[in-house]
C-alpha positions in Angstrom: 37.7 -86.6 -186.6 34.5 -84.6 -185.7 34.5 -85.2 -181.8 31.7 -84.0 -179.7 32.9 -83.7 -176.4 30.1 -86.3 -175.2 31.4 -88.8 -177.4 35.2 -88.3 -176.7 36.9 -91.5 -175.3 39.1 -90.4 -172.6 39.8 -94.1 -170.6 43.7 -95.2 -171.7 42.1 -98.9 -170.7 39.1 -98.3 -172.8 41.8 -97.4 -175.7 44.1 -100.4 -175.1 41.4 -103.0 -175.4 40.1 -100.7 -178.8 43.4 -101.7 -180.3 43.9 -104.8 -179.1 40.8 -106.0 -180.2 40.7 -104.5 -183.8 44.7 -104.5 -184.3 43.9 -104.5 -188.4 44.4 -100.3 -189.1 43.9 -98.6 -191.8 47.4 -96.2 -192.0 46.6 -93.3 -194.6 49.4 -91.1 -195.5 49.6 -87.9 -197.7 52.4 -88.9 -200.2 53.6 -87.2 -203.1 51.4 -89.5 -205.5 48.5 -88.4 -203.0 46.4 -90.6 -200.1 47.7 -93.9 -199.7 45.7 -96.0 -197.7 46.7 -99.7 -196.4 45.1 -101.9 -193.9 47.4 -103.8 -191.8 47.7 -105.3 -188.5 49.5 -103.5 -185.7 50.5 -104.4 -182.4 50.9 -102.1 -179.4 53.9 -102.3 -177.9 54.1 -100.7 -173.6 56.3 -98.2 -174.5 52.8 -96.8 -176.7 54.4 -97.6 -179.9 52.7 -99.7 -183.1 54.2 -102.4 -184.7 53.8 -104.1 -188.3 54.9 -105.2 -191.4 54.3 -104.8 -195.3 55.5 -107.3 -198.3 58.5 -106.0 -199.7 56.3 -105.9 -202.8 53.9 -103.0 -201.4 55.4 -99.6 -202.5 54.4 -98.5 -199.1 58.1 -98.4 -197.8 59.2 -96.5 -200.5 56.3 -94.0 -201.4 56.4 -92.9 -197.8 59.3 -91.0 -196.0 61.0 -92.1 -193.6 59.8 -90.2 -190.0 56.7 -88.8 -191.9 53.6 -88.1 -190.3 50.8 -91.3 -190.5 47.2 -91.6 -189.3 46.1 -95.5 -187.8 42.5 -96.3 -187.6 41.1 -98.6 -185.3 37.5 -99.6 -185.6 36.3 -102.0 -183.4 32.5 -101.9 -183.2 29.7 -100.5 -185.2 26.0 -100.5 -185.4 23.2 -99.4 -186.9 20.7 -97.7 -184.9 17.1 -97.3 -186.1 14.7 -94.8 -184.9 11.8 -97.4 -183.8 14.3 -98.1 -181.3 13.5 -95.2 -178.9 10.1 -94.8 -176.9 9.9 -91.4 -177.5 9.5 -91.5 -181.0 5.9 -92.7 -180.6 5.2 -89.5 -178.8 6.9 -86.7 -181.1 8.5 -88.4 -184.0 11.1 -86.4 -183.9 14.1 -88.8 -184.5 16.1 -89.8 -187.7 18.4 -93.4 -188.0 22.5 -93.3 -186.9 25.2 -95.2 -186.5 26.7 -96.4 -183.4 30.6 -96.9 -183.6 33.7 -97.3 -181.6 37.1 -95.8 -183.2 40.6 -95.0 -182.2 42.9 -92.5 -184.2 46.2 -92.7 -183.8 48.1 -89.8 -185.3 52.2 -90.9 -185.6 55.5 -90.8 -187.6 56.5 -93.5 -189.0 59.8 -95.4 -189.7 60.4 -98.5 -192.1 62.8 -100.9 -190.1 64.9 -103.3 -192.8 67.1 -105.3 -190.2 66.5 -109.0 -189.6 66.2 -108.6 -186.4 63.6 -105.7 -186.6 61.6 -108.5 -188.9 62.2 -111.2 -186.4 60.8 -109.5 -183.9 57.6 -107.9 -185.9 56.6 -111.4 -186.6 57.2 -113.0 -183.8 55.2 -110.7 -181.8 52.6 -110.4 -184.0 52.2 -113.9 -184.1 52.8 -114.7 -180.6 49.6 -112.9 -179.8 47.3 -114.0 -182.4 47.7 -117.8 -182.4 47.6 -117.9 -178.5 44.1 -116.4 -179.2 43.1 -118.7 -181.6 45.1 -121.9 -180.7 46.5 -121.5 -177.1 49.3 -123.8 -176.1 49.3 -125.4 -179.4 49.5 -121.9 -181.3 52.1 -121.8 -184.4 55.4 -120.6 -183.5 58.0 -119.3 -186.3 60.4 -122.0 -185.2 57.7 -124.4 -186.5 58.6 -123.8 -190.0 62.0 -124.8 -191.6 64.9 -122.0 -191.1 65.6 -121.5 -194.7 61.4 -120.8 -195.5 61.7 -119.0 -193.0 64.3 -116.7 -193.8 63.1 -116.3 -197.5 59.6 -114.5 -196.1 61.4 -112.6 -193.7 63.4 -111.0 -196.8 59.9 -110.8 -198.3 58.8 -108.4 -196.2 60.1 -104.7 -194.3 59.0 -104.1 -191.0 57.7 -100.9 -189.4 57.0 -99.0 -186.4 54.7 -95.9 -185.5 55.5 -93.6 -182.9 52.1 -91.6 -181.8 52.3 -88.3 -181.4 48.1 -87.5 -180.6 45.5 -89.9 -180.0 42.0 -89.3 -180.8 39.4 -91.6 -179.6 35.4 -92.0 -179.8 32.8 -94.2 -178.2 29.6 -92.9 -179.7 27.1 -95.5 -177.9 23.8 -93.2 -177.9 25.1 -91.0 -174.9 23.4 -88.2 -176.3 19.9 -89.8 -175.9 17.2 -89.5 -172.4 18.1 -93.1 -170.5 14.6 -94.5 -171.8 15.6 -94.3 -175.3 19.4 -95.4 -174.6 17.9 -98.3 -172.6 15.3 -98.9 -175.9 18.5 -98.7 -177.9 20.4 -101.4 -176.1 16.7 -103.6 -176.4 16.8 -102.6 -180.0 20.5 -103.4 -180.9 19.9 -107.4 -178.9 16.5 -107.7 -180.5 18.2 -107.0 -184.1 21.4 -109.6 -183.1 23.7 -106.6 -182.5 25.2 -107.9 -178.8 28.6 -106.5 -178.8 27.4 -103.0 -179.1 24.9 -103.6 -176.5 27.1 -105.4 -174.5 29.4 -102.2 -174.9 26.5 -99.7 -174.3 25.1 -101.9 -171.3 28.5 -101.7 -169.7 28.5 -97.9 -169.3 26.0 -96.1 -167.1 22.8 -94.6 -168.6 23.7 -91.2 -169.9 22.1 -87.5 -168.6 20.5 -86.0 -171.9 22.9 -83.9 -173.9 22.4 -82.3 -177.2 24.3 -83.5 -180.2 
């Protein structure tokens, strides 16, 4: 990932909350048949770890290797950011559009994990988190459903788990830019009913000028 160094994301918290937040990854993989790409939810475990799980019907767990290397990508927010956005432009004109976006890369091996129990405990925890999000105390629970269902999707499916070995991470929220245009950005981005990313971008303190 290109990575200027005033873009780089440094704060493990910062990270955390990137993953949490947008857990569905893209996982690309160079594979014999070439890229293979698959968007799937993952859940960090504390040890650092990703969890997930495929259908037992997606080649996935059986075009990749076992242990072989695997790149997650997180994207949590994203933005487009126009020039009329920054004061400055009326006096020089000297700006073009971009993108504001939020990313996490996690470079990792992977390992395909065929045990019940490795299953049981993919969707479990998977679910566990989700439906207290959406449904609190009331959230689905896999006990909910009969044990024999139950047992049928579990054989469905083959569970997974990443093991990072780099993390790459990028907040690119206009840091680059004089504080009067960052601050015009953040007006621009509410004004045009972007308020996560100027939430985000509000959150940090206005950035010294830097050159892309």
């Amino acid at each position: 990932m290109y990575l200027p160094q005033h873009f780089a994301e440094t704060d493990a918290a910062r990270i955390s909350e990137v993953i949490a937040a947008a857990p569905l990854a893209c996982i690309v993989a160079q594979t014999d048949s070439g890229l293979l790409a698959n968007h799937i939810p993952l859940l960090a475990k504390p040890d650092g770890s990703l969890i997930g799980h495929v259908a037992k019907a997606n080649d996935m767990h059986q075009i990749m290797r076992d242990g072989q290397e695997v790149l997650a990508v997180f994207t949590s927010l994203e933005a487009y950011v126009s020039p009329n956005f920054y004061p400055s432009k009326q006096e020089h004109h000297r700006h073009v559009p971009t993108w504001n976006y939020i990313t996490v890369h996690v470079h990792g091996t992977i390992r395909f994990q065929h045990d019940r129990q490795a299953k049981h405990a993919a969707v479990g925890l998977l679910t566990r988190v989700h439906e207290r999000r959406v449904n609190g105390d009331a959230g689905w629970k896999m006990g909910d459903a009969p044990a024999d269902y139950m047992a049928e999707m579990l054989e469905n499916i083959v569970a997974f788990r990443i093991t990072p070995t780099r993390i790459e991470a990028k907040s690119k929220l206009s840091q680059n830019r004089e504080a009067r245009d960052y601050d015009g950005t953040i007006k621009g981005l509410r004004e045009s009913g972007q308020d996560r990313m100027a939430d985000a971008m509000q959150d940090r303190a206005t950035p010294p000028v830097q050159m892309e």
